[in-house]
Biotite code that builds the C-alpha atoms (Angstrom):
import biotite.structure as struc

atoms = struc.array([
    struc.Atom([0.000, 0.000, 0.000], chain_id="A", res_id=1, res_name="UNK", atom_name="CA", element="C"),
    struc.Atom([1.388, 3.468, -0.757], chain_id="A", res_id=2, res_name="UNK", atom_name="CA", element="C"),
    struc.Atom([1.632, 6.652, 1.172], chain_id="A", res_id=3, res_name="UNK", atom_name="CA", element="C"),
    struc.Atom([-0.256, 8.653, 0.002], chain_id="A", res_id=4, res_name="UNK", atom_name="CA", element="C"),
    struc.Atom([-2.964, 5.666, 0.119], chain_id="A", res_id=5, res_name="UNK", atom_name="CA", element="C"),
    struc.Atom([-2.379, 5.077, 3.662], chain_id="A", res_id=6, res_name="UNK", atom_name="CA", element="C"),
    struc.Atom([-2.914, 8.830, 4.835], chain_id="A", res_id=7, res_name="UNK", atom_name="CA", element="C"),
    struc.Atom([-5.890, 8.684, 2.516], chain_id="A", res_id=8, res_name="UNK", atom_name="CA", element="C"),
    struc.Atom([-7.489, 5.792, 4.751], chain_id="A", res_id=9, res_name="UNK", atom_name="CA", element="C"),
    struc.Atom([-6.012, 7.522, 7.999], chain_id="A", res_id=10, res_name="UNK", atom_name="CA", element="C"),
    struc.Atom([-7.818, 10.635, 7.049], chain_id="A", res_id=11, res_name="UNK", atom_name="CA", element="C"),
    struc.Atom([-11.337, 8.704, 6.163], chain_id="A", res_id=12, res_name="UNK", atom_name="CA", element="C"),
    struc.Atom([-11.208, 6.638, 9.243], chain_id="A", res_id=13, res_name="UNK", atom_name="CA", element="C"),
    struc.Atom([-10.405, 9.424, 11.397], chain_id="A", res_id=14, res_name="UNK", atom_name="CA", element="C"),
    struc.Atom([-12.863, 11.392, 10.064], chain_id="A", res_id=15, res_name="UNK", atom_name="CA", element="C"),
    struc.Atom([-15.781, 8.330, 10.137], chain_id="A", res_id=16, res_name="UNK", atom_name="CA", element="C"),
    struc.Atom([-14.716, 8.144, 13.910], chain_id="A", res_id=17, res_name="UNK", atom_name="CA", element="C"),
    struc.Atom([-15.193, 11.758, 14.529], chain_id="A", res_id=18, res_name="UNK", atom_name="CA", element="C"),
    struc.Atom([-18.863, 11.195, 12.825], chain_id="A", res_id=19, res_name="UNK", atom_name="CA", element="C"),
    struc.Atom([-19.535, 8.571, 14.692], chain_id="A", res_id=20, res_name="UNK", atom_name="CA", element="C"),
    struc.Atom([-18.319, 10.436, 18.322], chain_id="A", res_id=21, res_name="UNK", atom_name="CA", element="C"),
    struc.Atom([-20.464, 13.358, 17.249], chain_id="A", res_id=22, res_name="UNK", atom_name="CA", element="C"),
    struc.Atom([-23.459, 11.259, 16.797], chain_id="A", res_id=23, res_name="UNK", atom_name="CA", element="C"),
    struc.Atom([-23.396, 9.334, 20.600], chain_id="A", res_id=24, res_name="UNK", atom_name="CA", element="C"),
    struc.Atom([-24.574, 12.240, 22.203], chain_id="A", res_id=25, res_name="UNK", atom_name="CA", element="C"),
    struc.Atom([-27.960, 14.684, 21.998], chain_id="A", res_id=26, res_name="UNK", atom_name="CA", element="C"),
    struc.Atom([-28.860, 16.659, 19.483], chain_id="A", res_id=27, res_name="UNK", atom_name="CA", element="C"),
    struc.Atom([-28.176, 20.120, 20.576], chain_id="A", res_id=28, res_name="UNK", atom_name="CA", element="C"),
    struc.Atom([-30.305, 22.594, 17.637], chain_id="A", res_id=29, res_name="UNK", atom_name="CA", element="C"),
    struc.Atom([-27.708, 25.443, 17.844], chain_id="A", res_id=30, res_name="UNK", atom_name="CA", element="C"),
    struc.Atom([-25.782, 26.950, 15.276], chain_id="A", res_id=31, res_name="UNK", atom_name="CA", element="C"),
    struc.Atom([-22.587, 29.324, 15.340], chain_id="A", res_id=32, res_name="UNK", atom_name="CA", element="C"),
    struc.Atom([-23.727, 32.043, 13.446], chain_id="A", res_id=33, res_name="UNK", atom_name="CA", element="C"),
    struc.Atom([-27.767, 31.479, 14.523], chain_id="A", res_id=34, res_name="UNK", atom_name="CA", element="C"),
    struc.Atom([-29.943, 30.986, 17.489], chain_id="A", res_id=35, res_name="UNK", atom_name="CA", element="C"),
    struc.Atom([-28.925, 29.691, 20.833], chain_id="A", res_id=36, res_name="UNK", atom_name="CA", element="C"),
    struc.Atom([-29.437, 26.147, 21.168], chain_id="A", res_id=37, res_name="UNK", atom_name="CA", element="C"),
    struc.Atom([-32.573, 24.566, 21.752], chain_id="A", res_id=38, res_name="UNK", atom_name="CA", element="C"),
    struc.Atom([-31.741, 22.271, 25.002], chain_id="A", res_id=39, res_name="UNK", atom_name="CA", element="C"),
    struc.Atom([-32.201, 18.714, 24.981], chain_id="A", res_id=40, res_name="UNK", atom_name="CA", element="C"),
    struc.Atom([-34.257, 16.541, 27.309], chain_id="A", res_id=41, res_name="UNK", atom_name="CA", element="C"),
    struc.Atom([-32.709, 16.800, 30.761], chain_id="A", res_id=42, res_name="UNK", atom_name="CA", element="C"),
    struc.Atom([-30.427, 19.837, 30.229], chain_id="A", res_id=43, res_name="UNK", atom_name="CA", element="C"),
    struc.Atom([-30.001, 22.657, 32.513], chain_id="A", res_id=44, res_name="UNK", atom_name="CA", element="C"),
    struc.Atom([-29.576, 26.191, 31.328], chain_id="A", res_id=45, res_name="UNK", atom_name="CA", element="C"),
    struc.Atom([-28.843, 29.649, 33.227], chain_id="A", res_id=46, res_name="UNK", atom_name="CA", element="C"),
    struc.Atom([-28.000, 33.152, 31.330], chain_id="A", res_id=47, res_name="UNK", atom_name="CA", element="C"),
    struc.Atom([-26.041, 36.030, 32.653], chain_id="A", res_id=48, res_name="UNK", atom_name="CA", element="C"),
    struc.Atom([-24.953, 39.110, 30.374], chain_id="A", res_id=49, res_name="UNK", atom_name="CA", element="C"),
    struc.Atom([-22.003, 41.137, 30.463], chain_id="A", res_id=50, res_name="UNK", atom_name="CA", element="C"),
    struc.Atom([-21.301, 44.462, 29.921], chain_id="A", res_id=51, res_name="UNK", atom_name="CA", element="C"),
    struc.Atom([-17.789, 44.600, 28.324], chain_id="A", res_id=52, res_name="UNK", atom_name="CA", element="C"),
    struc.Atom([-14.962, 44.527, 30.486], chain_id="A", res_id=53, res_name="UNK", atom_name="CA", element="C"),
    struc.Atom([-13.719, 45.929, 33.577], chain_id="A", res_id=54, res_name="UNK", atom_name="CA", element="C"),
    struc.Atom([-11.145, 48.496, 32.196], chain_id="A", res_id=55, res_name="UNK", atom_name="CA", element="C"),
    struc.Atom([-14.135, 49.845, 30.372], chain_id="A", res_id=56, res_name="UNK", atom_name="CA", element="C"),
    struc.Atom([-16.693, 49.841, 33.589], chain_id="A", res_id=57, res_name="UNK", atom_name="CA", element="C"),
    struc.Atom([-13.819, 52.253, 35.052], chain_id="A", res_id=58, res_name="UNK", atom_name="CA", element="C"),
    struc.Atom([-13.357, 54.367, 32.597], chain_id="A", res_id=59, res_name="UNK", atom_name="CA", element="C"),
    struc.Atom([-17.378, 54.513, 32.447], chain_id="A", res_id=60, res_name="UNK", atom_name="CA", element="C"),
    struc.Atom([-17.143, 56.152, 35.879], chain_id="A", res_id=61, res_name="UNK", atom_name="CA", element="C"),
    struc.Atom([-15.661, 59.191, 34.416], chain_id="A", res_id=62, res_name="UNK", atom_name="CA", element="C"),
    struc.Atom([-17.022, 59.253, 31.289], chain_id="A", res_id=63, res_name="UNK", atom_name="CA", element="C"),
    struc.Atom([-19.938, 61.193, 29.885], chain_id="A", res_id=64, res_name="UNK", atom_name="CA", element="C"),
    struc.Atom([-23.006, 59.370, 28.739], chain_id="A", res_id=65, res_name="UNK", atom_name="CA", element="C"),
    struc.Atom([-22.815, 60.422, 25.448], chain_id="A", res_id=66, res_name="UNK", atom_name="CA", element="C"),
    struc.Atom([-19.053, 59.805, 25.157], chain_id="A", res_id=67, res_name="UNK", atom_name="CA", element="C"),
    struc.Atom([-19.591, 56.112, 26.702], chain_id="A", res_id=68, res_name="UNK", atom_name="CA", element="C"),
    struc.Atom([-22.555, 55.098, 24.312], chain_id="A", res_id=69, res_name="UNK", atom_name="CA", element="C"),
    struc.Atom([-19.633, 55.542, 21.383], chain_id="A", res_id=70, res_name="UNK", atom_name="CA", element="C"),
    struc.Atom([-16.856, 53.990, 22.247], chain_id="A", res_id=71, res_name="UNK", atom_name="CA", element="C"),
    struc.Atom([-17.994, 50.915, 25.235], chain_id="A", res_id=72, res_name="UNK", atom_name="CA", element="C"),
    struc.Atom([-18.138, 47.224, 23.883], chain_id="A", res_id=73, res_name="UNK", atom_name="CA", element="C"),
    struc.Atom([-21.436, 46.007, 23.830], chain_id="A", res_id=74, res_name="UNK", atom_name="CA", element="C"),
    struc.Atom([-22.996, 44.177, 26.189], chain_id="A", res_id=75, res_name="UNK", atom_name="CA", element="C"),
    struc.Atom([-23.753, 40.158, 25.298], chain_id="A", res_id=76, res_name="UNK", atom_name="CA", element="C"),
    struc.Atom([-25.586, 37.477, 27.056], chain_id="A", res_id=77, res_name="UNK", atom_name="CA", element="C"),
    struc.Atom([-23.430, 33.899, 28.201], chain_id="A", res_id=78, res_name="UNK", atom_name="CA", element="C"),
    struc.Atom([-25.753, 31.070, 28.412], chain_id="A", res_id=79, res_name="UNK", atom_name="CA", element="C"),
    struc.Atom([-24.917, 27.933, 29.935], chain_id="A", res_id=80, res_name="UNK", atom_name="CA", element="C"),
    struc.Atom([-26.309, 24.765, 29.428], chain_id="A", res_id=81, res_name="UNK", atom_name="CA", element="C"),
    struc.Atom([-25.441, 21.728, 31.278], chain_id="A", res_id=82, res_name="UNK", atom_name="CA", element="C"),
    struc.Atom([-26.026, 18.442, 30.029], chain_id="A", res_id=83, res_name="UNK", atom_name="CA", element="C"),
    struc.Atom([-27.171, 15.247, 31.026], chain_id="A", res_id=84, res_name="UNK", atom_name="CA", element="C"),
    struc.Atom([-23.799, 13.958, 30.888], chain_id="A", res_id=85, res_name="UNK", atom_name="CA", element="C"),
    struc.Atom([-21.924, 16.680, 32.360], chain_id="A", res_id=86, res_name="UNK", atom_name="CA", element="C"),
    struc.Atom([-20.704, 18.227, 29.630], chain_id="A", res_id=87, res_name="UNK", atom_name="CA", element="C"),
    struc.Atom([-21.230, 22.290, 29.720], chain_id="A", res_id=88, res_name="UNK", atom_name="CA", element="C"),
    struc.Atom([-21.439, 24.467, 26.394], chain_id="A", res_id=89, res_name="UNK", atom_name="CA", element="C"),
    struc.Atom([-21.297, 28.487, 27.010], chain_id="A", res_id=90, res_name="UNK", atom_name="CA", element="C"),
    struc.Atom([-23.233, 29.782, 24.323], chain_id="A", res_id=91, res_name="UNK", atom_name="CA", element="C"),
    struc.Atom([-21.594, 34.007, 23.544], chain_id="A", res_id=92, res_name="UNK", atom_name="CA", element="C"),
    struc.Atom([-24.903, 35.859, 22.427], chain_id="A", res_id=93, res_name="UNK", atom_name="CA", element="C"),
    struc.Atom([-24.866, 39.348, 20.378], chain_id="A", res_id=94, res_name="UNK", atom_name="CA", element="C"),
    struc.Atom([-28.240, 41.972, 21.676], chain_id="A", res_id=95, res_name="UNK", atom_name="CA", element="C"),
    struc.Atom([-29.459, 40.798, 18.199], chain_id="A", res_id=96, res_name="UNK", atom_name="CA", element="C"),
    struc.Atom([-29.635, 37.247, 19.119], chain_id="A", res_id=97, res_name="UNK", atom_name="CA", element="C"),
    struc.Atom([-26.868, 35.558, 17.200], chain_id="A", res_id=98, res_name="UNK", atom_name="CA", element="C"),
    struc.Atom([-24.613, 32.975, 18.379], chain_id="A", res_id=99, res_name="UNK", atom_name="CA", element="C"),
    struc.Atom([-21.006, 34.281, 17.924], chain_id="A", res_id=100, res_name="UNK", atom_name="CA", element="C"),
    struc.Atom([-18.977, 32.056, 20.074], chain_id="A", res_id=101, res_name="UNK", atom_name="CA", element="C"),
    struc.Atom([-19.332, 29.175, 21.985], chain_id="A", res_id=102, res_name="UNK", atom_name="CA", element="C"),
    struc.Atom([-16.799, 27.197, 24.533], chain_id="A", res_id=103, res_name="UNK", atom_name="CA", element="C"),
    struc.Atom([-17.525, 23.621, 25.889], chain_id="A", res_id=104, res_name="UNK", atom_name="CA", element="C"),
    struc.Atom([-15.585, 20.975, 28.709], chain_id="A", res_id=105, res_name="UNK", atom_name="CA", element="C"),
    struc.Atom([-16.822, 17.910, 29.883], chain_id="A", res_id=106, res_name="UNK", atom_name="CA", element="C"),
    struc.Atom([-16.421, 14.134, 29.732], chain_id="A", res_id=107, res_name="UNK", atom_name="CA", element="C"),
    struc.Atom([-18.256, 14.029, 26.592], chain_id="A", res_id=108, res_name="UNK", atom_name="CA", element="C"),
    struc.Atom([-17.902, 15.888, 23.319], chain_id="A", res_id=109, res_name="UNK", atom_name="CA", element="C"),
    struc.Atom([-20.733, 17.796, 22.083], chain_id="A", res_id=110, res_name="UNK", atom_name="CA", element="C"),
    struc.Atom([-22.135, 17.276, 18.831], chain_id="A", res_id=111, res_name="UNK", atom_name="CA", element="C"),
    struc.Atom([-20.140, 19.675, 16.841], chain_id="A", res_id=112, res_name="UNK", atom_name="CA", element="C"),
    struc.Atom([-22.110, 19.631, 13.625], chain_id="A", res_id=113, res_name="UNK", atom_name="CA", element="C"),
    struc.Atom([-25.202, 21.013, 15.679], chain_id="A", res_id=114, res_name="UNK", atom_name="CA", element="C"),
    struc.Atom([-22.984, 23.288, 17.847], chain_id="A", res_id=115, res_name="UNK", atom_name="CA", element="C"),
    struc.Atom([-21.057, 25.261, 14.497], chain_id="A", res_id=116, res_name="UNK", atom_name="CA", element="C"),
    struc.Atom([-24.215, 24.916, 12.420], chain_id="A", res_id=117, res_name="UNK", atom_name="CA", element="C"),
    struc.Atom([-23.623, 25.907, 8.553], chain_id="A", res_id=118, res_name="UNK", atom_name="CA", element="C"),
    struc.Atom([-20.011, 26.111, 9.430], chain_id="A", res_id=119, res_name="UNK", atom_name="CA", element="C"),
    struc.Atom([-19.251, 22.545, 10.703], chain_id="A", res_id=120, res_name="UNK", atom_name="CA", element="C"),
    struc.Atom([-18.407, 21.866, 6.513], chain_id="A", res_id=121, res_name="UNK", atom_name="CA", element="C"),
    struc.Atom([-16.060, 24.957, 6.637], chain_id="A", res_id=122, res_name="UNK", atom_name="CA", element="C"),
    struc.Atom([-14.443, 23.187, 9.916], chain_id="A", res_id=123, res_name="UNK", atom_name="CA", element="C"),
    struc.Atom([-14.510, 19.421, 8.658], chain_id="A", res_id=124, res_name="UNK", atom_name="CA", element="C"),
    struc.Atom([-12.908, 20.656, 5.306], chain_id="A", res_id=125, res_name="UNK", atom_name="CA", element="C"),
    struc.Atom([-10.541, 22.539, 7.254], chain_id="A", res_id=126, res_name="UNK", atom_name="CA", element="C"),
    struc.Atom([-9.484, 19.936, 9.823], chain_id="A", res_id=127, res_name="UNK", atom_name="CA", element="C"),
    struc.Atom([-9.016, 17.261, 6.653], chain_id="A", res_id=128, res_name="UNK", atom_name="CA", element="C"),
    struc.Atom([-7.150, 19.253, 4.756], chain_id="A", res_id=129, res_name="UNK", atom_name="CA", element="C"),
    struc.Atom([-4.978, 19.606, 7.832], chain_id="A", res_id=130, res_name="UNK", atom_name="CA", element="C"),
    struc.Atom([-4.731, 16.061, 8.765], chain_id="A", res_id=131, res_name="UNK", atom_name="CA", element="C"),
    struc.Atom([-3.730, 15.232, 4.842], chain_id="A", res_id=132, res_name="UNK", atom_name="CA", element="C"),
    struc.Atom([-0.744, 18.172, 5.020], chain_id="A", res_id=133, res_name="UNK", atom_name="CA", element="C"),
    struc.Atom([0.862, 17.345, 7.977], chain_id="A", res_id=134, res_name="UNK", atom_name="CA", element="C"),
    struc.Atom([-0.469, 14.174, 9.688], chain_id="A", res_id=135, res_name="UNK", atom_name="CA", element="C"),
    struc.Atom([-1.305, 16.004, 12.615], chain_id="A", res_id=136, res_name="UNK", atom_name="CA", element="C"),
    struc.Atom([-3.497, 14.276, 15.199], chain_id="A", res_id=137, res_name="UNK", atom_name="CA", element="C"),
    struc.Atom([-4.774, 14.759, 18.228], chain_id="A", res_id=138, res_name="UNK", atom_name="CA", element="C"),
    struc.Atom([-5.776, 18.756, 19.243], chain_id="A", res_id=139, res_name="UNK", atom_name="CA", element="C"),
    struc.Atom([-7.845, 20.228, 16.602], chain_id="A", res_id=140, res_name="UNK", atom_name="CA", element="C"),
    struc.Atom([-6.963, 24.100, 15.695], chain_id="A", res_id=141, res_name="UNK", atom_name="CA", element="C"),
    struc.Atom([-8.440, 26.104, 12.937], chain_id="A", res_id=142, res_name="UNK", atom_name="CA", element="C"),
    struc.Atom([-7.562, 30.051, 11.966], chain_id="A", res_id=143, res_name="UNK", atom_name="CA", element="C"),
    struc.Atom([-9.516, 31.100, 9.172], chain_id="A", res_id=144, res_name="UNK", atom_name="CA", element="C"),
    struc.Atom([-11.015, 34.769, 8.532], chain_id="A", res_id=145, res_name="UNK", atom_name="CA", element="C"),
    struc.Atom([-14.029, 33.717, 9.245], chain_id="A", res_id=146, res_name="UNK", atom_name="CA", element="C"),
    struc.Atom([-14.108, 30.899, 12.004], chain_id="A", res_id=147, res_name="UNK", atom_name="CA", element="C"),
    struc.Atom([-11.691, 30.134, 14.514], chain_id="A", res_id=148, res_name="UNK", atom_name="CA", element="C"),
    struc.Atom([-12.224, 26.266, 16.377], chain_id="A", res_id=149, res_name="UNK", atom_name="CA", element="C"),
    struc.Atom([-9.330, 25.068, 19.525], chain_id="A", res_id=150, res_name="UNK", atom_name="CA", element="C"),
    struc.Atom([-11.331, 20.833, 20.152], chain_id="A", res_id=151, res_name="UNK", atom_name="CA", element="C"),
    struc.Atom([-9.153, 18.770, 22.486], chain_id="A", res_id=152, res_name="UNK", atom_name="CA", element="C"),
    struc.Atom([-9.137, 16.697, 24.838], chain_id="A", res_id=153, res_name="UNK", atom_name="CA", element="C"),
    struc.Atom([-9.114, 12.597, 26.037], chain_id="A", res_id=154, res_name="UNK", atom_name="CA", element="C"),
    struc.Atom([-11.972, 10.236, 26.731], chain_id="A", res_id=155, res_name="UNK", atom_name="CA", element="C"),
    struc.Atom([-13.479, 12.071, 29.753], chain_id="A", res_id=156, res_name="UNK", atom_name="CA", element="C"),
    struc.Atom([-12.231, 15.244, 29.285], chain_id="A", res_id=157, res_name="UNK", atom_name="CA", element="C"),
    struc.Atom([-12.971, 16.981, 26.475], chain_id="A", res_id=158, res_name="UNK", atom_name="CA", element="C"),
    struc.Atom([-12.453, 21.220, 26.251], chain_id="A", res_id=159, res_name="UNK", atom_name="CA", element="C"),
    struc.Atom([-12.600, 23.758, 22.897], chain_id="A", res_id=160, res_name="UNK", atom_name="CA", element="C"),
    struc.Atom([-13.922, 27.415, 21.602], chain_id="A", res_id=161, res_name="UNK", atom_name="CA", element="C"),
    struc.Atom([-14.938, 28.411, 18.747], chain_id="A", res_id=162, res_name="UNK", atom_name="CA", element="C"),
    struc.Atom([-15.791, 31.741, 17.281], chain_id="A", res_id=163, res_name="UNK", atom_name="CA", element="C"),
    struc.Atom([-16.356, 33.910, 14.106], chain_id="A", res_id=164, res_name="UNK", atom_name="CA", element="C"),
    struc.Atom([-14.212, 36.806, 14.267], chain_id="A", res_id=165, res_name="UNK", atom_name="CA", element="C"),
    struc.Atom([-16.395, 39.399, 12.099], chain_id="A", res_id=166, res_name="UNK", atom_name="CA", element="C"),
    struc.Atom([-19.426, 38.900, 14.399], chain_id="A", res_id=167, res_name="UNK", atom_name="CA", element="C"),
    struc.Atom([-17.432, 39.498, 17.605], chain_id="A", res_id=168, res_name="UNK", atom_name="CA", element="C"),
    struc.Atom([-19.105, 42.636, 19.313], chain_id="A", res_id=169, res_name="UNK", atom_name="CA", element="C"),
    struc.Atom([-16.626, 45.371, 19.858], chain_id="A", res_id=170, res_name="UNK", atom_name="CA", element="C"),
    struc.Atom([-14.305, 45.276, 22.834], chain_id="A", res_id=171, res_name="UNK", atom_name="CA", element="C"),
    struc.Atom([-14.350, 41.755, 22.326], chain_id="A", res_id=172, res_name="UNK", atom_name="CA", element="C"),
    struc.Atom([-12.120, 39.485, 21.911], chain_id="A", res_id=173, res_name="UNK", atom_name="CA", element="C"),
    struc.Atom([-11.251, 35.761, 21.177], chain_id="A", res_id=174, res_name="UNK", atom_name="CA", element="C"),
    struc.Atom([-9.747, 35.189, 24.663], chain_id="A", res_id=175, res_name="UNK", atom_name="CA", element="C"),
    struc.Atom([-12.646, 36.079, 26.073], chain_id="A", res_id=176, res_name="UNK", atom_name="CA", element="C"),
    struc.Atom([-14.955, 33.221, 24.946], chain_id="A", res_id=177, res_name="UNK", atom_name="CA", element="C"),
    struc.Atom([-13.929, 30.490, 27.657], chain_id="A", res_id=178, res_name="UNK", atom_name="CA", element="C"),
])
């Protein structure tokens, strides 16, 4: 068998295995890009919205109103939903309703076709065109213009981010979906 054969079945089998993973657990009905998720049966969920950062809360103290209203971030909502299983997805919500990031840990990995919505084929592209390159395995990192994904982890303990930089309100920042 050649190379370029064998890397060819690596990649396919990899791939079928990450389908399969993705499949084990609950639908989620959220989208990167959309709505927040729909939870499934036997989820828990809790909201809390911020209001940009600290350094800008400060300088809001000695700010004028009208000054503040042009140049503070704007504020977002962080929704948490905890799933049967333990895992915990932090949904990052825009004032107009749009998913724009979203972070996840737990023992299992969520369904990421559900959780990056019409850009899971950007990702799975991406991530196999990767894989084919260089061989790489294991943590999953993609830097595009128009998503960023981090996916690690081990069986039990699985952690990543995702988020699409031009829909990132301002005064925000990758770093700060966690």
């Amino acid at each position: 068998m050649s190379k370029s054969s064998r890397l060819a079945r690596v990649v396919t089998l990899t791939s079928l295995g990450l389908c399969c993973a993705l499949t084990m657990t609950a639908p989620a009905e959220a989208g990167l890009g959309g709505s927040p998720m729909t939870p499934p049966a036997g989820a828990s969920t809790s909201s809390r919205v911020v209001q940009g950062s600290s350094a800008v809360s400060r300088a809001a103290s000695t700010a004028s109103s009208a000054s503040l209203s042009q140049s503070a971030p704007a504020s977002y909502t962080v929704r948490e939903t905890t799933f049967g299983s333990g895992t915990v997805v932090h949904e990052y919500v825009s004032s107009a309703g749009t998913v724009f990031g979203i972070a996840w840990q737990g023992p299992q990995m969520p369904d990421l076709a559900d959780l990056l919505g019409s850009y899971f084929p950007q990702y799975v592209a991406a991530e196999q065109a990767a894989r084919a390159a260089l061989g790489r395995r294991g943590v999953s990192a993609v830097t595009q213009d128009t998503l960023v994904v981090r996916s690690g982890g081990h069986m039990g303990a699985f952690a990543g981010v995702a988020w699409l930089p031009q829909a990132l309100p301002a005064g925000v920042s990758g770093q700060d979906i966690q």
